[in-house]
C-alpha positions in Angstrom: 73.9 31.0 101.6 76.7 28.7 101.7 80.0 30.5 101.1 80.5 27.8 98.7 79.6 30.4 95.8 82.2 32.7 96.0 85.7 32.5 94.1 86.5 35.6 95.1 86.2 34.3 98.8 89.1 33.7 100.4 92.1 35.9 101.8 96.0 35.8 101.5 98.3 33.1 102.8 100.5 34.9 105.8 104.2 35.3 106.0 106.5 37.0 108.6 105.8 40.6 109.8 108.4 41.4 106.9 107.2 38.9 104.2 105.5 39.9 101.2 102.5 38.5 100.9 101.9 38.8 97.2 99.2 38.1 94.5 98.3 39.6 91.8 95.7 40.1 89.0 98.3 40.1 85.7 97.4 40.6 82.3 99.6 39.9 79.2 102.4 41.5 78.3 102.5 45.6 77.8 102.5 46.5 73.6 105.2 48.6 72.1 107.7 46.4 72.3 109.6 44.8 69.5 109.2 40.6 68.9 111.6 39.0 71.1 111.7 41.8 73.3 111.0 40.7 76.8 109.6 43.9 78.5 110.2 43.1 81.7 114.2 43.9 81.5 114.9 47.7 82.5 114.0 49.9 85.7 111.0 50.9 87.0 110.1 53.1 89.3 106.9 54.9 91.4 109.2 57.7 92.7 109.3 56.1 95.6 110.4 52.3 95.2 112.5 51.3 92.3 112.8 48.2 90.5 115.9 47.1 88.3 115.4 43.7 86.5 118.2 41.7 84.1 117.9 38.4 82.8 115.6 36.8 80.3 113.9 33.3 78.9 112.3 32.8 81.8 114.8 33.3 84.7 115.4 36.9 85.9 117.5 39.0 88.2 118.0 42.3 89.6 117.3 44.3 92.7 114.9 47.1 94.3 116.3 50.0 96.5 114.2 51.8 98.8 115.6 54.8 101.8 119.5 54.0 100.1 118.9 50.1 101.0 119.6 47.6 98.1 117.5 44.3 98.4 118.9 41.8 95.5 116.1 39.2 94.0 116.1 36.2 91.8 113.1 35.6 89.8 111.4 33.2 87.2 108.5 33.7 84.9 107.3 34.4 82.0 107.3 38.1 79.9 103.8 38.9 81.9 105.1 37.9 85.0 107.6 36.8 87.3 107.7 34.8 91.2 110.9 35.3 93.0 112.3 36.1 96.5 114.0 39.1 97.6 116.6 39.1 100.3 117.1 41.7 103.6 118.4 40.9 106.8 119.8 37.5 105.9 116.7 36.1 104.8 114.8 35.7 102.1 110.8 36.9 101.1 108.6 35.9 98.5 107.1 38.6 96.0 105.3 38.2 92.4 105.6 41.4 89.5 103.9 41.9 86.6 102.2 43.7 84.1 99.2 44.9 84.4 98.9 47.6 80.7 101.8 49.4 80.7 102.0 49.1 84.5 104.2 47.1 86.3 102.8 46.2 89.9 104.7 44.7 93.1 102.4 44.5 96.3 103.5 43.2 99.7 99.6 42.0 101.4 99.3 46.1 102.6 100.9 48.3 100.0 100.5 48.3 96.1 103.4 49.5 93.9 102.4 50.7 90.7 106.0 51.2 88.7 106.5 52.9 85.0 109.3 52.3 83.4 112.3 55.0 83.7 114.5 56.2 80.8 118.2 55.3 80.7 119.9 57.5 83.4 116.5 58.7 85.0 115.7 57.8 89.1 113.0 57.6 90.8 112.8 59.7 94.3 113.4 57.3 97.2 110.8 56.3 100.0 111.8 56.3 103.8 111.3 53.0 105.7 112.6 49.6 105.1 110.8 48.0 101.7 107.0 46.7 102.4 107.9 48.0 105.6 107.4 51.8 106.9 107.0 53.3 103.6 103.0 54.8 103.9 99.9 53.3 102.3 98.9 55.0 99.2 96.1 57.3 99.8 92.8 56.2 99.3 91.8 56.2 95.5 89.5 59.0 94.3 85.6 57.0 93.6 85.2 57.6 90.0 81.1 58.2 89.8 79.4 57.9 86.1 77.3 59.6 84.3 74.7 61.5 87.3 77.1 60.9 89.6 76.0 57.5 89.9 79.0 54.7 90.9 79.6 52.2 88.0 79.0 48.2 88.1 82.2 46.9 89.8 82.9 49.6 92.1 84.5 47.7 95.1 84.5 50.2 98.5 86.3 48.4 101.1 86.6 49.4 105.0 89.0 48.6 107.8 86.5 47.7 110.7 86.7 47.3 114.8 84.1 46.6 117.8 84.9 46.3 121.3 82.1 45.2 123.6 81.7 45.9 127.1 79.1 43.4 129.1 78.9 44.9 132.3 78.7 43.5 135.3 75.1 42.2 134.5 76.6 39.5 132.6 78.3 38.0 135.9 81.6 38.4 137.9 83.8 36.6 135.5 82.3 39.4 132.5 85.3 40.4 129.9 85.0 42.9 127.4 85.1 41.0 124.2 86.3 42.9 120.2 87.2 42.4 117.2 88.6 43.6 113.9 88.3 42.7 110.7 87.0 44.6 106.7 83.9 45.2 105.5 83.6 45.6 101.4 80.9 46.7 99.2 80.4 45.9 95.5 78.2 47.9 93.2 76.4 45.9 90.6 73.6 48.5 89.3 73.1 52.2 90.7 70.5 55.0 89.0 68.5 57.2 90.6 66.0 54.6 91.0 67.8 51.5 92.8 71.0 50.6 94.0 72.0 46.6 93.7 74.9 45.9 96.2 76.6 43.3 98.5 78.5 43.9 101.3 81.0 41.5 102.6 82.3 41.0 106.3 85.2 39.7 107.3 86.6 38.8 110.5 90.6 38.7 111.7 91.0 35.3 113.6 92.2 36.2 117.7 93.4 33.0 117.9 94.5 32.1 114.6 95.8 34.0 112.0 92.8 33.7 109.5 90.2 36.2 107.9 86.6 34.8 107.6 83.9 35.7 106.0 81.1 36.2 109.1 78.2 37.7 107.3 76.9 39.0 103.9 74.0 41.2 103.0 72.2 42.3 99.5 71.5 45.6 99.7 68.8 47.0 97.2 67.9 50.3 97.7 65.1 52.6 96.6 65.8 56.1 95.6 69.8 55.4 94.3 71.0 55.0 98.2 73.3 52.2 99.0 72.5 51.7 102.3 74.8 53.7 104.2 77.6 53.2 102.6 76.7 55.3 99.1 74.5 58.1 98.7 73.8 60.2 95.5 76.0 63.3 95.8 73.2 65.6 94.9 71.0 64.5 98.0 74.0 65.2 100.1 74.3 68.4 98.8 70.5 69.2 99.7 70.4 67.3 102.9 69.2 68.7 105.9 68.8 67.9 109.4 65.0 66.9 110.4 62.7 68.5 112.6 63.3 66.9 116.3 66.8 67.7 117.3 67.8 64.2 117.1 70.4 64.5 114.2 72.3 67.3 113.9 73.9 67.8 110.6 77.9 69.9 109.3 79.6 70.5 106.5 83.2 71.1 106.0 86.8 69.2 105.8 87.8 65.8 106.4 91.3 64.1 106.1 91.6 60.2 105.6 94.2 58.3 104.5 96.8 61.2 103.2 93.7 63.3 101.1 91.5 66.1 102.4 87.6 65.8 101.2 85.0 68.4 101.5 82.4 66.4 103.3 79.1 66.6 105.2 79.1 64.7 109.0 75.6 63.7 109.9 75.5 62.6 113.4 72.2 61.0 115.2 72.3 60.9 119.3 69.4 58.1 121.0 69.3 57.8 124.5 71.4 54.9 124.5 73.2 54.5 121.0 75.0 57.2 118.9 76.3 57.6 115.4 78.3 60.0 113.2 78.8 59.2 109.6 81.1 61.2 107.3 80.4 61.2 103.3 82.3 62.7 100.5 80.4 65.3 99.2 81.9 65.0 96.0 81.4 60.9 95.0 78.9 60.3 97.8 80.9 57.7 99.2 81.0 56.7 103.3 84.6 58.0 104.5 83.8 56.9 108.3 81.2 55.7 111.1 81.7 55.6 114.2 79.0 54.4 116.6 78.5 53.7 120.2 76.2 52.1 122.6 75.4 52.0 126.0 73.9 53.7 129.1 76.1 57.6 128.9 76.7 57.3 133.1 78.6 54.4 132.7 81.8 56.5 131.9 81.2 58.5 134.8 81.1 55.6 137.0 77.2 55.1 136.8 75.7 51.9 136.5 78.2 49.5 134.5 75.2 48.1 131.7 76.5 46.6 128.4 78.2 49.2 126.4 80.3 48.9 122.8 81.4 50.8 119.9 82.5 50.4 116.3 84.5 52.3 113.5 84.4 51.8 110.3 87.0 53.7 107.7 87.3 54.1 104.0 90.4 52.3 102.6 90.3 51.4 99.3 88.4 51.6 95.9 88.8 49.9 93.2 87.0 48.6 90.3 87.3 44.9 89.7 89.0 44.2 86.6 88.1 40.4 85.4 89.0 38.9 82.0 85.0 39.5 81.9 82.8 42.4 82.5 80.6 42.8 85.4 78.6 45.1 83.7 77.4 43.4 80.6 74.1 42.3 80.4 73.5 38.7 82.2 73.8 35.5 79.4 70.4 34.1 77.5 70.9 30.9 79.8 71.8 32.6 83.2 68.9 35.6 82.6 65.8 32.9 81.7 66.6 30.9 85.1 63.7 30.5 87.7 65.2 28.4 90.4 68.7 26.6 90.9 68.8 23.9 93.5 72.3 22.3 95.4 72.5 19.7 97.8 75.7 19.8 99.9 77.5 18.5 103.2 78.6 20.4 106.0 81.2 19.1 108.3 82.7 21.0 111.1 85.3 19.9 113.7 87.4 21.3 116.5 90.9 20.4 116.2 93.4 19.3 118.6 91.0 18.8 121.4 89.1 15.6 121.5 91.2 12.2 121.6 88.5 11.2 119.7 86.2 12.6 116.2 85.0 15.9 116.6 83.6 15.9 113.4 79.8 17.1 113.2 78.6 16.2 109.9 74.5 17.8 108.1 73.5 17.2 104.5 71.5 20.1 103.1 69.7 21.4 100.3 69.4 24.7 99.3 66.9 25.8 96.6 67.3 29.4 94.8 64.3 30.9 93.6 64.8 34.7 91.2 63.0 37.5 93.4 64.3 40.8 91.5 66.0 40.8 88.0 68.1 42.9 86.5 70.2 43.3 83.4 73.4 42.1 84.7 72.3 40.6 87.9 69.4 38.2 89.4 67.9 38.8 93.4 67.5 35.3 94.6 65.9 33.9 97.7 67.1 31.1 99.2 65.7 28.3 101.3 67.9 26.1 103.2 67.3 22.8 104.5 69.4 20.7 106.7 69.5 17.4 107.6 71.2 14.7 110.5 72.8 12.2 108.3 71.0 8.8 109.1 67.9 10.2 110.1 64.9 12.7 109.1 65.6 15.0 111.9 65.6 18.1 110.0 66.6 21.8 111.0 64.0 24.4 110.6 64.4 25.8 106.9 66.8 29.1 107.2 66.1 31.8 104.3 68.1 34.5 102.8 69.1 36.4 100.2 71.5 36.5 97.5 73.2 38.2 93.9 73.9 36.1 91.0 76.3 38.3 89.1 79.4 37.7 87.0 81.5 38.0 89.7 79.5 36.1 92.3 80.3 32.6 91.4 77.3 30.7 90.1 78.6 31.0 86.7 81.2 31.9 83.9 80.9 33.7 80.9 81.2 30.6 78.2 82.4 33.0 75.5 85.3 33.5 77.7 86.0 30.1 78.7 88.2 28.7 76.5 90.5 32.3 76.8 91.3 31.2 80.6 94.8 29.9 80.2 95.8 27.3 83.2 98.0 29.9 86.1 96.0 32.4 85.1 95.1 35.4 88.1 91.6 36.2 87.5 91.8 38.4 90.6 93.0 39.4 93.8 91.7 42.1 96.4 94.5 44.4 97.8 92.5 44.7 100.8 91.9 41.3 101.6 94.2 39.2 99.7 91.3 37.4 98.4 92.9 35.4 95.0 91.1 33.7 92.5 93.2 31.6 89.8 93.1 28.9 87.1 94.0 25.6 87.9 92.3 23.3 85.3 90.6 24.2 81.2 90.2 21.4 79.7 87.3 19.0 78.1 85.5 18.2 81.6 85.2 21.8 83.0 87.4 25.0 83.8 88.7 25.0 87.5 89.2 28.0 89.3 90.9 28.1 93.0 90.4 30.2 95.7 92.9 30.7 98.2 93.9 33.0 101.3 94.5 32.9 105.1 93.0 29.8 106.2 90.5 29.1 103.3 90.5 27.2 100.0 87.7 27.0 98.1 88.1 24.6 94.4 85.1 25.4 92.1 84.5 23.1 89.2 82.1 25.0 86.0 80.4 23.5 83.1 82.3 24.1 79.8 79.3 23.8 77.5 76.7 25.8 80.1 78.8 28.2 82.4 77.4 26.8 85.5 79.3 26.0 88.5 78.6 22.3 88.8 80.7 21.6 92.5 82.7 23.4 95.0 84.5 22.4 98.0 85.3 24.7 100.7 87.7 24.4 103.4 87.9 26.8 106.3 90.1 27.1 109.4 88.7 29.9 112.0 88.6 30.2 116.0 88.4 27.0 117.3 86.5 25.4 114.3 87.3 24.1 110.9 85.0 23.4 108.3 84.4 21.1 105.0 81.5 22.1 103.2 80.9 20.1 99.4 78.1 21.6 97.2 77.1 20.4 94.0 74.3 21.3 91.8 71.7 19.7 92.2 69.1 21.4 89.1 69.0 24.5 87.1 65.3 25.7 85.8 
C-alpha cells in the first residue's frame, strides 16, 4: 500500500551532532493557574536538567543548566508553547517546550525531558554530560497491560534494529558484506485472549544520506492473543515450556536493558543453519530482544565462506499514542459500513544529480481496498494494486497486500473533532523516530495535516463534512532515489 496513508509517516529534520532536533505533541495550557497568569514563567526541573524561563506576551527568556554549565535561550510562543534557540559553544541550537498536563517537555531527537515545576528556592539534582549530549537515555518505560494482562489500543513498542550480511565468496570476487540499521515499531489496535490486531513499521537509516524510510510494513492478526513475536500474553509465558525435540531450549531468570532489570524468560531455537534467542518480559509479555543469525556454523572456523548474516533487535521505547482523538473508540457509522475504497495515484521516481538529462520514471496506479476482517475500532483491508506506463496499456501484474484502517492510520479523521484542530497544532510526534504530524490548514474546503521528518513530507488534504482523506502527496528522498507519489480518492462504498 502506498505510504501515501500515513500522517504519522515521516521522521525528524536533522541538525548538527549537538542540535536539538525537537518536536513535540503539546496540549493547552496546564490548569491552576490564575487568568493572566502565563504558566510557563518559573523553573522547572527533572532532577537532572533544569529549566528557568522569564518573560511573557509571547516572547520569553531564560536559561537551562546541566553538569554546572549554563546555556542561555531566547524564545517565542504562546502560554502552551514556546520555539527558541539555545546557545553553547558559540553557537546557537533550535529547541521547542511545552506543556503537555502539568508537564513541561523539552526533547532533543534522542532524549525526552519531562520537567515539574520547582518551588521558590528548590533545585533540581544536576545531570553529567553536556545538555542533549552525554546525559543517558531514560530507561525504557514500564508496558502498562489492561485488564488480563492484555496491552491497550495505542500501545506503541518501538525497537532499535541492525543486520549485517555476509555473501561469501559465492557471490563473486568483488562480494562485500552489506548492513544496515534502522527501527522497527509496533502499534496495538485490539488484543484479548482471542486476537491480537497490530502493525509493525520498518524503518531504515539512509548510508548515504541522512534520511529514515519507511521499507516495509506488515498487519499482524494473531489467533490466541499473540502478537507475532513481538507480544505474548504473560500467562502463556509463565506456562511455556520447551517442546519435545531438543530444538528450542528454554530459561528463565534476569535481564537488564536500558537502565531496568526484568525477570524474563529467553527462548532460544538452534536449525542447522539459522539461530534465534528471544527475550520477553515475563511481567507485560513484551519482546525485550532478538537476536538471530544465519549461515553455515564452519564458516567462523574458516570452513566454507557461504552467505552468513545476523540481526538484533532491542526494546526502546513505549508509549501510548496520545491524539486529540482516541484510538480506541469504536470506528464512525460512515467509516464502519464501508465495503471498498478505491484511489488512483502517480508514482514518479528519479535519481538525482546523475543524468544530464530526466531521470524521472513516471506509473499511474490504482489501488482498490476491499474490508477482509472488521473490528470495533479498526477494519482489515486487502488491497489490489494496479500500475500503469503512462501513454500506453502496458500494465504491471496487480500486487496485493494488506492493510489497517484505524484512527491513527490516515484514511480518515474523526469529524466530531475537526473543527477543534486549531491551525500549528502538534497532533503527534514519535520520540523514537521523530515522525511529526501537524495542522497546517481548517477551514471551509478541508483540514490539512503535514507530515514531516528526515527526508519526507507527506501533505494530506480530509473531507470536512465526511472525515475522508480526499489527496495526499508524498515526497521522499532515500539512497540514490527520490520519489513523488500523488493519491487521491478515487470512491468510497
Amino acid at each position: 500500500m502506498p505510504h501515501a496513508y500515513l500522517p504519522t509517516l515521516p521522521p525528524r529534520a536533522a541538525w548538527l551532532a549537538l542540535a536539538f532536533s525537537l518536536v513535540l505533541l503539546l496540549g493547552a495550557a496546564p490548569t491552576g493557574f490564575a487568568q493572566g497568569t502565563d504558566p510557563l514563567v518559573g523553573q522547572f526541573s527533572d532532577g537532572r536538567l533544569q529549566m528557568t524561563i522569564t518573560g511573557g506576551n509571547g516572547q520569553y527568556s531564560g536559561q537551562f543548566v546541566l553538569d554546572g554549565q549554563t546555556y542561555p535561550f531566547m524564545a517565542q510562543g504562546s502560554a502552551a508553547r514556546i520555539d527558541g534557540l539555545y546557545q553553547a559553544g558559540g553557537q546557537q541550537y533550535p529547541f521547542i517546550a511545552g506543556f503537555q498536563g502539568e508537564t513541561l517537555t523539552v526533547i532533543d531527537g534522542q532524549l525526552t525531558y519531562q520537567l515539574t515545576r520547582q518551588a521558590v528556592g528548590q533545585q533540581g539534582q544536576q545531570a553529567a554530560g553536556p545538555l542533549g549530549q552525554q546525559a543517558a537515555q531514560p530507561p525504557v518505560t514500564q508496558a502498562a497491560p489492561q485488564a488480563g494482562g492484555y496491552l491497550p489500543a495505542g500501545t506503541r513498542l518501538s525497537y532499535r534494529q541492525a543486520v549485517a550480511s555476509n555473501p561469501g565468496t559465492n557471490a563473486g570476487p568483488d562480494a562485500r558484506a552489506t548492513g544496515g540499521q534502522g527501527y522497527i515499531q509496533v502499534d496495538i489496535f485490539h488484543s484479548d485472549a482471542q486476537l491480537c490486531v497490530a502493525k509493525m513499521t520498518m524503518y531504515t537509516a539512509g548510508l548515504t544520506v541522512d534520511t529514515l524510510t519507511q521499507t516495509f510494513s506488515e498487519v499482524i492478526v494473531g489467533e490466541g492473543g499473540l502478537c507475532s513475536t513481538y507480544w505474548a500474553p504473560p500467562q502463556v509465558l509463565a506456562e511455556y515450556q520447551a517442546p519435545p525435540g531438543g530444538i528450542q531450549t528454554v530459561q528463565r531468570g534476569q535481564f537488564d536493558l536500558g537502565g531496568r532489570s526484568y525477570q524474563a524468560v529467553y527462548i532460544t531455537s538452534e536449525f542447522e543453519t539459522n539461530r534465534i534467542t528471544r527475550v520477553y518480559d515475563l511481567a507485560s509479555g513484551v519482546l525485550l530482544t532478538e537476536v538471530e543469525g544465519s549461515g553455515q556454523r564452519g564458516y567462523a572456523a574458516g570452513g566454507n565462506p557461504e552467505r552468513a548474516g545476523s540481526g538484533v533487535q532491542e526494546l526502546i521505547n513505549i508509549r501510548q499514542l496520545s491524539l486529540p482523538w482516541s484510538v480506541a473508540e469504536a470506528l464512525p457509522a460512515n467509516v464502519s459500513g464501508l465495503q471498498t475504497l478505491s484511489y488512483r495515484g502517480e508514482y514518479v521516481t528519479s535519481v538525482p544529480g546523475v543524468y544530464m538529462w530526466d531521470s524521472s520514471l513516471r506509473s499511474d496506479y490504482q489501488l482498490t481496498s476491499k474490508v477482509e476482517q472488521r473490528g470495533a475500532n479498526y477494519l482489515v483491508l486487502s488491497n489490489t494494486m494496479v500500475m500503469t506506463m503512462p501513454g500506453t496499456n502496458i500494465q504491471q501484474p496487480p500486487s496485493q497486500s494488506r492493510s489497517l484502517l484505524t484512527a491513527f492510520s490516515g484514511h480518515y479523521l474523526p469529524v466530531a473533532v475537526i473543527p477543534q484542530l486549531a491551525v500549528g497544532q502538534v497532533v503527534d510526534v514519535d520520540p523514537v523516530t521523530g515522525m511529526r504530524t501537524y495542522v497546517e490548514r481548517n477551514d471551509a474546503n478541508g483540514v490539512v495535516l503535514v507530515n514531516e521528518g528526515k527526508g519526507v513530507r507527506a501533505v494530506s488534504l480530509y473531507d470536512p463534512r465526511t472525515g475522508l482523506m480526499q489527496q495526499t502527496q508524498l515526497e521522499q528522498q532515500s539512497d540514490g532515489q527520490n520519489l513523488l507519489l500523488t493519491q487521491q480518492l478515487a470512491g468510497a462504498q
